[in-house]
C-alpha positions in Angstrom: 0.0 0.0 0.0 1.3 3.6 -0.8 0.2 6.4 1.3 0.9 10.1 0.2 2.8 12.1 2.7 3.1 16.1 1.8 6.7 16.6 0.5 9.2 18.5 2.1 12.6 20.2 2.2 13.8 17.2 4.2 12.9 15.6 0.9 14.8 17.5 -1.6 18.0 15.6 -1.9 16.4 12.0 -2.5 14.6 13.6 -5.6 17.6 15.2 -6.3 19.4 11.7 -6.4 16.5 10.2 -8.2 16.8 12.9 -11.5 20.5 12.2 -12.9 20.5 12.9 -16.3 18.4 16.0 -18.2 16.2 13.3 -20.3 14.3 12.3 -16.9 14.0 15.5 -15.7 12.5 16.9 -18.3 9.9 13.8 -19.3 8.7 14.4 -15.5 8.7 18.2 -15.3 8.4 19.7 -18.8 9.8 22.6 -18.7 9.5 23.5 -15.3 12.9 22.5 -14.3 16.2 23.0 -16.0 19.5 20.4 -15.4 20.7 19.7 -12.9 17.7 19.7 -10.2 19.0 21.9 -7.2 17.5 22.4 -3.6 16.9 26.1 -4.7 15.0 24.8 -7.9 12.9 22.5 -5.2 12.7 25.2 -2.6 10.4 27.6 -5.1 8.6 24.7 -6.7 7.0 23.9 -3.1 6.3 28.1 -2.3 2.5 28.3 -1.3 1.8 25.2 -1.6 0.6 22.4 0.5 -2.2 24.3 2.6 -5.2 23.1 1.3 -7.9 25.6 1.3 -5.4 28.1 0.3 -3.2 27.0 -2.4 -3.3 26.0 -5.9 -0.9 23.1 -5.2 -0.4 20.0 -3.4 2.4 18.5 -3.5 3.8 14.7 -2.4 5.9 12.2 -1.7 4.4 8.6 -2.1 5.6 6.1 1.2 5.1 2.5 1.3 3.5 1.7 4.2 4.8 -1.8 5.4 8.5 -0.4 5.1 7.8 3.4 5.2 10.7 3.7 2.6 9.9 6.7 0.0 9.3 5.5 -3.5 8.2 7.8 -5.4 6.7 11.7 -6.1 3.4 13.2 -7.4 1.8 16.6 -7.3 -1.7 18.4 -7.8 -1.7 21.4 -8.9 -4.1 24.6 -11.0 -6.4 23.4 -8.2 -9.4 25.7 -8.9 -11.7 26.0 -6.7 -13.9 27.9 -9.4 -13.8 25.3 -12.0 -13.6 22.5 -9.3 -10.2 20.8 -11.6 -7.1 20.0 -11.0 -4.3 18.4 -12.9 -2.1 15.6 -12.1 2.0 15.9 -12.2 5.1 15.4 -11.8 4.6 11.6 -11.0 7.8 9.7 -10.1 8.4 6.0 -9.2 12.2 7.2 -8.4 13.3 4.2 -6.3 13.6 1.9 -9.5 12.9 -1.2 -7.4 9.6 0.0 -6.6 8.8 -0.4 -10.4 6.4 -2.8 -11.5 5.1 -3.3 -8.2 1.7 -0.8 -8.3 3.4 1.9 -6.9 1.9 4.4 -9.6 -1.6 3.2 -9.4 -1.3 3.7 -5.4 0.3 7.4 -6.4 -2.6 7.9 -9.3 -5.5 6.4 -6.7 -4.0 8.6 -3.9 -4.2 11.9 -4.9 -7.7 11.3 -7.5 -9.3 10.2 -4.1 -7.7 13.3 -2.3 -9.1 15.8 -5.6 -12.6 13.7 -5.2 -13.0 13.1 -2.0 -11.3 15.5 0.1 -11.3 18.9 -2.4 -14.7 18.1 -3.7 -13.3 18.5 -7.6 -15.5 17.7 -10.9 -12.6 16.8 -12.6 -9.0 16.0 -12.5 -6.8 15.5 -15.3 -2.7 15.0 -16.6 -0.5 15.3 -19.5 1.6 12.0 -20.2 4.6 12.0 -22.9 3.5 9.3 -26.1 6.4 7.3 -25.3 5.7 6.2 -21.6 3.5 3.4 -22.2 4.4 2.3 -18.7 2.3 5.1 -17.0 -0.2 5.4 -19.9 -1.2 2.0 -19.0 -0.5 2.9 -15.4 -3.3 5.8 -16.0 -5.9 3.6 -17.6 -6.2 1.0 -15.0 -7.0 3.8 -12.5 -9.6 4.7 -14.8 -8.3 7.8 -16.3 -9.5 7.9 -20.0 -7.6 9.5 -22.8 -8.9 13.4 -24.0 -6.6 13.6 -26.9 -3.2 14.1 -28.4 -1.3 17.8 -28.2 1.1 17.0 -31.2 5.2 17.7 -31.2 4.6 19.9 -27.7 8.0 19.8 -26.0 11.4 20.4 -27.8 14.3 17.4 -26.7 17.2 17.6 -28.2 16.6 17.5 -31.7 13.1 15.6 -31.3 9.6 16.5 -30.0 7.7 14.7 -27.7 3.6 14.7 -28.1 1.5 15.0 -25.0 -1.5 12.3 -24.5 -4.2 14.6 -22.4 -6.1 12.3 -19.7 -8.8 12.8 -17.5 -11.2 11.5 -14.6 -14.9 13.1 -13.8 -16.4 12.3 -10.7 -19.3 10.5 -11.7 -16.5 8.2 -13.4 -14.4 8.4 -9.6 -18.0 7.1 -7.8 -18.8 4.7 -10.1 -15.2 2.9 -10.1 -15.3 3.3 -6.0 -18.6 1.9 -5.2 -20.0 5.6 -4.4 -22.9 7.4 -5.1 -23.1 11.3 -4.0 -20.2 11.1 -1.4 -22.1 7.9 -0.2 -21.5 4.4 -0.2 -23.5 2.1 -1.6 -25.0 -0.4 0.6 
């Protein structure tokens, strides 16, 4: 079992050591970030965020339970409160031997039950690069469904990488979670 944890400064340097090379931090940041990742960089990324009825971000780290060993990273953020959205990001499994073993779907179920369930949102949704199959599939057995494609969006190198836009509704949330109007179903 994963449980989401809010992310710290006392977290910086593992994600740090998890982001070695400028290819994975840019498929899990965009452009947010530039190489190398720095505790500065980190230190900005988590201003105003993690207060719930106040900012427009939350952001985690994922814990397994039975060891309480830190596996991996997600955010929520452009929560807005007038639209009732958010959007999904940033999603890590950085402790490679955590792969394959469901620690993304405990990441993905985490935070949609937190948007749902705790925040009240309509919908939630994410941006995943073409190429990661891995969480696309990842993303799909939590029961986020596919939008569309935003074609050639980021630069790398001498590529471009297309976006795959995803999203969840909360009708689609209480159906898939036994729920009906913030009850459950008896």
């Amino acid at each position: 079992m994963i449980r989401l944890e809010y992310f710290t400064p006392a977290d910086f340097q593992q994600l740090i050591g998890w982001i070695q090379d400028p290819e994975l931090l840019q498929s899990w940041s965009g452009a947010l970030f530039s190489f190398p990742l720095t505790e500065d960089k980190l230190a900005w990324y988590l201003e105003g965020t993690n207060n719930p009825p106040e900012s427009d971000a939350l952001v985690y780290k994922a814990v397994e339970s039975k060891s309480g060993e830190t596996v991996g990273h997600i955010s929520l953020g452009g929560i807005s409160h007038k639209n009732n959205s958010a959007r999904i990001s940033r999603v890590l499994v950085g402790n490679t031997t955590a792969r394959g073993r469901g620690v993304c779907q405990g990441m993905i179920k985490g935070v949609l039950k937190i948007g749902f369930e705790d925040l009240g949102l309509h919908r939630i949704d994410l941006g995943v690069y073409d190429f990661n199959t891995a969480a696309i599939a990842c993303y799909e057995k939590c029961g986020m469904k596919k939008d569309g494609t935003m074609r050639d969006v980021l630069k790398h190198g001498d590529n471009y990488w297309s976006l795959i836009e995803m999203s969840m509704l909360e009708h689609e949330w209480r159906e898939l979670h036994g729920k009906k109007q913030g009850h459950f179903i008896l």
